[in-house]
N, C-alpha and C positions, 0 to 999 in steps of 0.2 A: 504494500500500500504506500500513501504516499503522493507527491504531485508528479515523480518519474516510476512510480512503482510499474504502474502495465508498460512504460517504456522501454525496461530494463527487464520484465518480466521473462519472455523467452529467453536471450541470450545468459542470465544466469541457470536458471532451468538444462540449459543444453548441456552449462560447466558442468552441473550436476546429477545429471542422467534425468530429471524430473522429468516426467510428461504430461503432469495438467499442474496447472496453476489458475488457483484464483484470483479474481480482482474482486473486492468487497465491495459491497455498497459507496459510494460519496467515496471512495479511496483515497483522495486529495485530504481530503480533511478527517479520516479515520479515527485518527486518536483524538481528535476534540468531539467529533461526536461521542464517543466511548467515552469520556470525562463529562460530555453534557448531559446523557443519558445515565449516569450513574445517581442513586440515593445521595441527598447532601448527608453529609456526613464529618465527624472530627474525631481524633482520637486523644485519650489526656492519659498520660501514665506516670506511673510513680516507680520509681528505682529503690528497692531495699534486699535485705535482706530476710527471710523467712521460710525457718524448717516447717513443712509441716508433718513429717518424721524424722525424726531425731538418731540416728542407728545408736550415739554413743549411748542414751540415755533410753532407749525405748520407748520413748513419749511421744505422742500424739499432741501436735499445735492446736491450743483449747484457747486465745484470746480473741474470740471473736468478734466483740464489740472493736478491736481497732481496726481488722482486716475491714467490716461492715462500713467503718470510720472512710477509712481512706478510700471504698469505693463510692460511697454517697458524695465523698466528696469530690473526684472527677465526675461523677456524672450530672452534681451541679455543675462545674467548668461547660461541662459539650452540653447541658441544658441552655444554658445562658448565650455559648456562642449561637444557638439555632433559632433560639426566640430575638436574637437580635437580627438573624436576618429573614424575620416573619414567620418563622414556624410558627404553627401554633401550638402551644405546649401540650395537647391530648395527641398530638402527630407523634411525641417525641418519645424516641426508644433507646434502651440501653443495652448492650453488649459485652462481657465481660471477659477478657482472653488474659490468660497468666503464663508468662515465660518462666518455664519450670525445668528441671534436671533433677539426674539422678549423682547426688553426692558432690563430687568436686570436680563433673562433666567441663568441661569447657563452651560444647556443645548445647545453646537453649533452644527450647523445641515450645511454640507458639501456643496455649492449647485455649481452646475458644469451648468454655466449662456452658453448662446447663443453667446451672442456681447462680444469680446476682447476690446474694446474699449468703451466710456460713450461720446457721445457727445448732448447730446440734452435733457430735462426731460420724452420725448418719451423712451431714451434707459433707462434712469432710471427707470420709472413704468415696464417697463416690466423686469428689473433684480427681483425687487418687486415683479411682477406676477409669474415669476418663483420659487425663494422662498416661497412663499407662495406653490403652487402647489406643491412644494417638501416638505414642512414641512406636509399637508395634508396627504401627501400618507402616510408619516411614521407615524404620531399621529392620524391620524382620520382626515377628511374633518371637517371642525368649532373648531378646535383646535386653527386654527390663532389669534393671539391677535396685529393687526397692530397698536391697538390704544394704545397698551405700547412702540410703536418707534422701530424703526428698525436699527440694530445695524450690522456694519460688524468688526469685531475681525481679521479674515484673510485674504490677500489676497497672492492665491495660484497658481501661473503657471505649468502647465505641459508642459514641452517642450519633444516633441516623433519624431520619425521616422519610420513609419510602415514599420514592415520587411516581406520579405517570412515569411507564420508560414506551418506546416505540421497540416493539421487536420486530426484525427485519425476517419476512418468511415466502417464501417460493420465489427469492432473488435468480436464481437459475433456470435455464428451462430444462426439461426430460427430454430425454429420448424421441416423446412422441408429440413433441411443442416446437421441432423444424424445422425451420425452411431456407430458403438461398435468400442470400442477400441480394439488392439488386446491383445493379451496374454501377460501378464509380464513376464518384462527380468528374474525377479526373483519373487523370495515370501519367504517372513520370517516372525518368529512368534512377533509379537509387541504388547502393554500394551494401552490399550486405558480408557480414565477418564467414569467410570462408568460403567466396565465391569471388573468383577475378572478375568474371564480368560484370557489368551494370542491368538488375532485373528489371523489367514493369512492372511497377507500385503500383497497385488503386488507392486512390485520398478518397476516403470518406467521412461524410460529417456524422457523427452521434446519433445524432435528430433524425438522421435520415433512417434510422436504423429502429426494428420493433422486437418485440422480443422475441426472442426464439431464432432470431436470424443468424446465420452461421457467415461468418467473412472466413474467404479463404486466403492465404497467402500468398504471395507478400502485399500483403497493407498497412496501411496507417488511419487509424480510424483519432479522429479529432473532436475532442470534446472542449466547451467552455472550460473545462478543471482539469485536464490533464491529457494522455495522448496514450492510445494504444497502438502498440507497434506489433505488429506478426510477421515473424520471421519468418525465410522458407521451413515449409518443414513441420509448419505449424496452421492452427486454424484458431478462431475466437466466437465463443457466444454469445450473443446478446443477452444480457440480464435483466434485472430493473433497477432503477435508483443508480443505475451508472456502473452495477455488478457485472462482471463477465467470467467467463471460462475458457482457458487459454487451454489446447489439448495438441498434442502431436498428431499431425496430420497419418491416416493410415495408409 
């Protein structure tokens, strides 16, 4: 993606043996749509230290009024930043993720817990059991080492407000949604990487193009926001929203 993403698309493709590639929707401007379509959102964390098992002592972390402390207390912080920019506060949710290890790991592993709140050694095993669960998936199941003490490093609130998002669906056409493109607006002679001689290019414009239409190679299809290029060797599908399918020609 990108403003040269489909420019660029085949010839890196070709480096890498790939033979379809996509162009996303709006590809120019990709990553801002994916930042503008995301929940607002802030995160507020605090850095300490806290066992919540202990190996030398065999004790289970019981102060829970301050762990409770410090998390009411970020998610006043990302409460306040979201009503200031007009959430309204029954929007607003909270999220609670602890960077946790096993003893004197180097290694912290993210872990996004169930319960906002610790009131009982019930909700503590099971922050426990979830850590553990999460550290499994990423290292291998018996990876766990509970018996070197349980450590948590972070505590991390996300405070969000789920927005409208726009999901983008049947951007591609099938199989049985093809047809030929029509004739280009023009044709010039242009230089392609591993080919001496000069090919006939068709230019074509975007617009002119519906979906399901299949451009064959070599063209250059031109849009207000960026330019797809198809090398020999290759073919391009029409999408929507500006999406295509770049596929090695058979």
């Amino acid at each position: 993606y990108g403003g040269n993403g489909p420019l660029h698309a085949c010839g890196i493709a070709n480096m890498l043996g790939v033979s379809r590639v996509m162009v996303p929707p709006f590809s120019a401007i990709f990553s801002a749509i994916g930042a503008g379509n995301m929940d607002q959102l802030h995160f507020h964390e605090r850095s300490l230290y806290l066992s919540l098992y202990d190996s030398n002592t065999r004790q289970l972390f019981d102060d829970f009024p301050r762990f409770n402390a410090l998390v009411e207390e970020l998610e006043a912080k990302g409460r306040e930043d979201l009503l200031r920019q007009g959430v309204p506060e029954e929007a607003i949710r909270h999220r609670l993720e602890l960077d946790m290890r096993y003893g004197n790991q180097l290694a912290q592993t993210a872990v996004v817990v169930s319960k906002n709140r610790l009131n009982s050694a019930e909700d503590l095993l099971e922050v426990m059991k979830e850590f553990s669960a999460d550290y499994g998936r990423r290292y291998g199941e018996g990876s766990q080492a509970p018996e070197a003490g349980i450590r948590v490093n972070t505590i991390r609130v996300a405070t969000y407000s789920e927005m409208p998002t726009f999901r983008f669906r049947g951007v591609l056409p099938e199989a049985g949604e093809l047809s030929k493109a029509p004739a280009a607006r023009e044709t010039r002679e242009c230089h392609f990487v591993g080919h001496d001689a000069p090919m006939k290019t068709g230019f074509y414009e975007f617009a002119d193009l519906d979906f399901g239409m299949v451009v064959e190679a070599p063209a250059v299809v031109i849009s207000p926001s960026t330019t797809y290029l198809v090398e020999p060797g290759w073919k391009l599908r029409i999408g929507r929203y500006g999406a295509g399918l770049f596929e090695r020609a058979e």
